[in-house]
C-alpha positions in Angstrom: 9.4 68.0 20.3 12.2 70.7 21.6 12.2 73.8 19.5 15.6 75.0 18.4 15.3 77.6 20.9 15.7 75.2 23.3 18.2 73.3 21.2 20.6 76.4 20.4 20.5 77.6 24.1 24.0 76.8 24.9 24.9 79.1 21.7 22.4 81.7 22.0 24.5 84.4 23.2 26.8 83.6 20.4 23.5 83.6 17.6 22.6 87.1 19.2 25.9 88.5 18.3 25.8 86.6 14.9 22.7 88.6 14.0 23.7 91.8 15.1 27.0 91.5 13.2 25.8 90.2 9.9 24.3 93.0 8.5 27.4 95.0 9.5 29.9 92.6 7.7 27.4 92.9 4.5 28.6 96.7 4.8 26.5 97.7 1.8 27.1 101.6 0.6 24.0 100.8 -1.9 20.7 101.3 0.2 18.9 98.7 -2.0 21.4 96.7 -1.6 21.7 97.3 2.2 17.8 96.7 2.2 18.2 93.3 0.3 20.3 92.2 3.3 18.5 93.2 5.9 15.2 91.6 4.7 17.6 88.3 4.4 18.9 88.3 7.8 15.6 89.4 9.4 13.7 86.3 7.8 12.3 83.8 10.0 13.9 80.1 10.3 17.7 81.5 10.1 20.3 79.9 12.5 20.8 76.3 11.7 24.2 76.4 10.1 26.0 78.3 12.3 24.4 77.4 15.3 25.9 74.1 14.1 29.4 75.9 13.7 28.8 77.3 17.2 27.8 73.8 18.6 31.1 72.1 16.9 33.5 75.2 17.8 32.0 74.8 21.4 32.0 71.2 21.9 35.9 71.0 20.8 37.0 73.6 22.2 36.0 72.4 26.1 38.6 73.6 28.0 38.5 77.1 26.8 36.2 79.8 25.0 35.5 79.3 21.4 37.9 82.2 19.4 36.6 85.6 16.7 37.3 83.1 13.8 35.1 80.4 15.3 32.5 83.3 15.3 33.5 85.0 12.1 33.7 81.5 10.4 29.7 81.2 11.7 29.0 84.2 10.2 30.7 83.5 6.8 28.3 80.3 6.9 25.3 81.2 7.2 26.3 84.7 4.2 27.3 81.6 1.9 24.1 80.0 2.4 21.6 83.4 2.1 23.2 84.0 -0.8 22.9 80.6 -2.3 19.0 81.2 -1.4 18.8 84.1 -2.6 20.2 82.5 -6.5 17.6 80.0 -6.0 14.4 81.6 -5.6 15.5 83.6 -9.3 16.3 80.3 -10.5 13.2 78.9 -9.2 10.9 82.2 -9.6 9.9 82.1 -5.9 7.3 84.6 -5.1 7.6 83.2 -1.2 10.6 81.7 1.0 8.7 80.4 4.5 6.4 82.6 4.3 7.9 86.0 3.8 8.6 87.4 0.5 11.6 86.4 -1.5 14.5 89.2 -2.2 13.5 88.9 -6.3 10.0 89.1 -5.7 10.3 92.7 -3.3 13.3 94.2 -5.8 13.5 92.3 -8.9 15.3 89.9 -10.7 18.3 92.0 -11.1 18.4 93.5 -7.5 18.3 89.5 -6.2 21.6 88.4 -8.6 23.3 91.5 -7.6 22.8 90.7 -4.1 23.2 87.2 -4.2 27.3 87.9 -6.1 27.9 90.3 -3.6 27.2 88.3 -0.3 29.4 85.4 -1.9 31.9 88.0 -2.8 31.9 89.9 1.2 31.7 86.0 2.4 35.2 84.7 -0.1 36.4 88.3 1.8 36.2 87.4 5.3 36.8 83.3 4.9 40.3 84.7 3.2 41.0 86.9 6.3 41.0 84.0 8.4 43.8 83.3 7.4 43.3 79.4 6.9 44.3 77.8 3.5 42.6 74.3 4.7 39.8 76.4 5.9 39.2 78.3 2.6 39.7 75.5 0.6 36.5 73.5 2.6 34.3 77.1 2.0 35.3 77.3 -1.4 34.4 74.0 -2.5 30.9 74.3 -1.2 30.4 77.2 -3.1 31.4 75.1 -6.3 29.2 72.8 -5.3 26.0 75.3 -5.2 26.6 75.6 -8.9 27.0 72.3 -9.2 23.8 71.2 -7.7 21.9 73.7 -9.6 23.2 72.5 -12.7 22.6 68.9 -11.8 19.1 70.0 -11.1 18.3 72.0 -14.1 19.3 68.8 -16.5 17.3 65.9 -14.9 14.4 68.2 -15.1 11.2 66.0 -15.5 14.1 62.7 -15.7 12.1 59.8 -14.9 15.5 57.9 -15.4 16.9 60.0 -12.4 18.9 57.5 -10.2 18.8 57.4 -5.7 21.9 57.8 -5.8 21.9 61.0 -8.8 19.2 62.2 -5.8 21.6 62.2 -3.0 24.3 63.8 -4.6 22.3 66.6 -5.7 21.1 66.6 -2.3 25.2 66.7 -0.9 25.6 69.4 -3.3 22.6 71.9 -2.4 22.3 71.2 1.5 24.8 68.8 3.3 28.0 70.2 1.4 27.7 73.4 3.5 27.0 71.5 6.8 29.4 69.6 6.5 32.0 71.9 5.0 31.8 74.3 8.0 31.2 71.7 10.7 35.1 70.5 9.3 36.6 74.2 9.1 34.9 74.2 13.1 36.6 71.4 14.1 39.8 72.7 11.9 40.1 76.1 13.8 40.0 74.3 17.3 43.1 72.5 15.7 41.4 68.6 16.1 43.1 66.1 14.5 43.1 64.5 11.3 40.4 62.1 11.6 38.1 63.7 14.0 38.0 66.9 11.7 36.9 64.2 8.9 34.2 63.0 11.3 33.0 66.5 11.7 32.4 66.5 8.3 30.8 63.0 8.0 28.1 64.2 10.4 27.6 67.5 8.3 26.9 65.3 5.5 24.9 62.8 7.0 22.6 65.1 8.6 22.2 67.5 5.9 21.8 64.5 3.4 19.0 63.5 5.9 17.6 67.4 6.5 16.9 67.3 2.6 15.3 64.2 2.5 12.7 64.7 5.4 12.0 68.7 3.4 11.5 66.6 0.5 9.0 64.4 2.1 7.5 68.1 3.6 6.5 69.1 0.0 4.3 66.2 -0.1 2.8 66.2 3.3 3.0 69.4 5.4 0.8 71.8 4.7 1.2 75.6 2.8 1.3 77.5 5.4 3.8 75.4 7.0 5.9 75.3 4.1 5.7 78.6 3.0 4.8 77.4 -0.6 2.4 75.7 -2.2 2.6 71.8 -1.5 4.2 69.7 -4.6 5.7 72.8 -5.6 8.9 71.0 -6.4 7.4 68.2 -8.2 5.5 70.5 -10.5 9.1 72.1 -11.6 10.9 69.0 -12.5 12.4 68.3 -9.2 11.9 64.3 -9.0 13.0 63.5 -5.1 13.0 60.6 -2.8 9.2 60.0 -2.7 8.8 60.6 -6.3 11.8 58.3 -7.2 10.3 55.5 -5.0 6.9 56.2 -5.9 7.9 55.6 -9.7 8.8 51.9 -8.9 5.4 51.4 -8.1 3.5 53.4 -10.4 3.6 53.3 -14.2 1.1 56.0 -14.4 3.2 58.5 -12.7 6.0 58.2 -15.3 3.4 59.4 -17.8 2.0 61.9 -16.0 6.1 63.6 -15.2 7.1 63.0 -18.4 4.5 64.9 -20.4 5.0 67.6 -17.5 1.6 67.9 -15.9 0.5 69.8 -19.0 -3.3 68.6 -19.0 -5.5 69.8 -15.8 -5.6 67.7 -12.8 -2.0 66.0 -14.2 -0.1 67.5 -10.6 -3.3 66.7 -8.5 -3.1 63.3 -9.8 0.6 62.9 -9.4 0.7 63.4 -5.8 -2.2 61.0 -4.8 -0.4 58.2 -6.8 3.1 59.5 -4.8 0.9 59.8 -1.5 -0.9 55.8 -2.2 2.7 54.6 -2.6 5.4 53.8 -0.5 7.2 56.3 -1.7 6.7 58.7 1.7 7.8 55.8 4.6 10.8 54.6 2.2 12.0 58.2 2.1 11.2 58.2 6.1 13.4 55.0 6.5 16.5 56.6 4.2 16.2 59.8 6.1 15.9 57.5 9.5 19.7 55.9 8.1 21.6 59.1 7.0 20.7 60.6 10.8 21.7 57.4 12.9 25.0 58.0 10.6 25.4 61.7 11.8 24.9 60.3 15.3 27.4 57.6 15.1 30.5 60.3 13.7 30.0 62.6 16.6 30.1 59.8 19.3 33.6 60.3 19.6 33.3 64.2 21.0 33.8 64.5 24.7 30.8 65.1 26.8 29.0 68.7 26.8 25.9 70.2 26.6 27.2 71.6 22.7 27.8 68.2 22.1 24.6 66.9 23.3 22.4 70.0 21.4 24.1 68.4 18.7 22.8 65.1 18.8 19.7 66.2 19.8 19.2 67.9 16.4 18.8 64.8 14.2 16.1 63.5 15.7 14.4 67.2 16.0 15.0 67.0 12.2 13.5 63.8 12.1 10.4 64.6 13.9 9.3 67.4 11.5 7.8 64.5 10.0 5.6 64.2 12.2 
């Protein structure tokens, strides 16, 4: 299995630069503030969205070097989505995010929402300076769709009438909107046309829609430390995902046991042996397996490069997390 150090290696000048610049676009006068962010962009497992901006500015933009608001675009990308993690964990009460403590957990509450509203706010900032209405309009939208995947979330809450299909738009809204968003707005500053900047987007939300599925298959089988939270963590909140869903066609007891919401001792233990004696785990394999042959299939049409080929080489490095 390549690591993404391997996979980003045509980008990773461009990453380096990213890192060093991000705290410096954060620009904030507060030192708690300033501390917040630097804990953020110092955390291990950063870099997947914009080295996927880097990748897509690269790989259409063959014939000459990629331009600052491919970069600054990168940079706006991956602000958008610390800050949407940062609003999670308070939503969620995380103590942990892979591993290292979360920004609510080391300053409080109040500290995390702060610095969650100001990142979004620096990130609207710069994506209005690139002077891009098409480009702002993408951004924007995904950050509508943050809220709208937390809301969707917070009301289906222990739903065991939750449809597939409820799933993976909750799933668009909270992970493959910004993939796919910012793949487009790539694709839109190398001035592609029409239809290959909608393909751009296709794969963003194919492979996101697929990244979320194979995480939520994680909680069930990969292991704390791995995870950097306890396993089952989202099922024990309310957050019914693929397994779960397919699991519940099979298993009358598990409806029970969601509904009354794991309130007696051993309820959650019991829960994810009936998920894990289902075939709840390989279907959710097999729909991860179709949204990542779809993410292949939109980027076919990009000319050959080694950008283009790091990108294909990412779904099935996605894929074989599983394993």
């Amino acid at each position: 299995m390549s690591s993404t150090t391997e996979l980003f290696a045509t980008v990773k000048d461009d990453l380096s630069t990213l890192t060093a610049n991000l705290k410096e676009l954060v620009g904030a006068k507060h030192p708690i503030l300033y501390a917040a962010a630097e804990h953020l962009f110092e955390a291990k497992g950063k870099g997947l969205r914009p080295a996927i901006v880097l990748l897509a500015s690269r790989a259409t933009m063959t014939d000459c070097d990629i331009t600052p608001r491919h970069r600054r675009l990168a940079e706006i990308t991956e602000m958008i989505h610390t800050a949407s993690l940062v609003h999670d964990d308070v939503i969620d009460m995380a103590d942990l995010r892979r591993g290292n403590p979360t920004v609510n957990s080391r300053f409080g509450n109040r500290v995390a929402v702060l610095a969650g509203d100001f990142l979004f706010a620096q990130s609207s900032w710069y994506l209005a300076n690139l002077d891009s209405l098409e480009v702002v309009k993408l951004l924007s939208k995904v950050i509508a769709d943050f809220a709208e995947g937390e809301i969707l979330q917070s009301i289906t809450c222990f739903d065991t009438d939750l449809s597939l299909e409820d799933y993976i738009q909750k799933s668009f809204y909270k992970t493959a909107s910004l993939i796919a968003g910012s793949a487009k707005a790539a694709g839109v500053l190398s001035g592609v046309s029409a239809i290959q900047a909608e393909q751009l987007y296709n794969f963003g939300k194919f492979f996101g829609i697929a990244f979320q599925i194979v995480d939520d298959i994680l909680d069930f089988t990969g292991s704390t430390e791995a995870l950097g939270k306890p396993a089952g963590a989202d099922l024990q909140q309310g957050n019914l995902t693929a397994p779960v869903l397919f699991a519940l066609e099979e298993k009358p007891q598990l409806k029970i046991l969601i509904e009354r919401e794991f309130i007696e001792v051993g309820d959650l233990v019991q829960a994810i042996a009936l998920i894990n004696a289902s075939d709840g785990i390989q279907r959710s394999r097999d729909l991860a397996k179709s949204y990542a042959k779809q993410a292949v299939t939109a980027i076919e049409w990009l000319p050959n490069s080694p950008h283009k080929h790091a990108l294909l080489d990412l779904v099935p490095y996605i894929l074989d997390r599983l394993h």
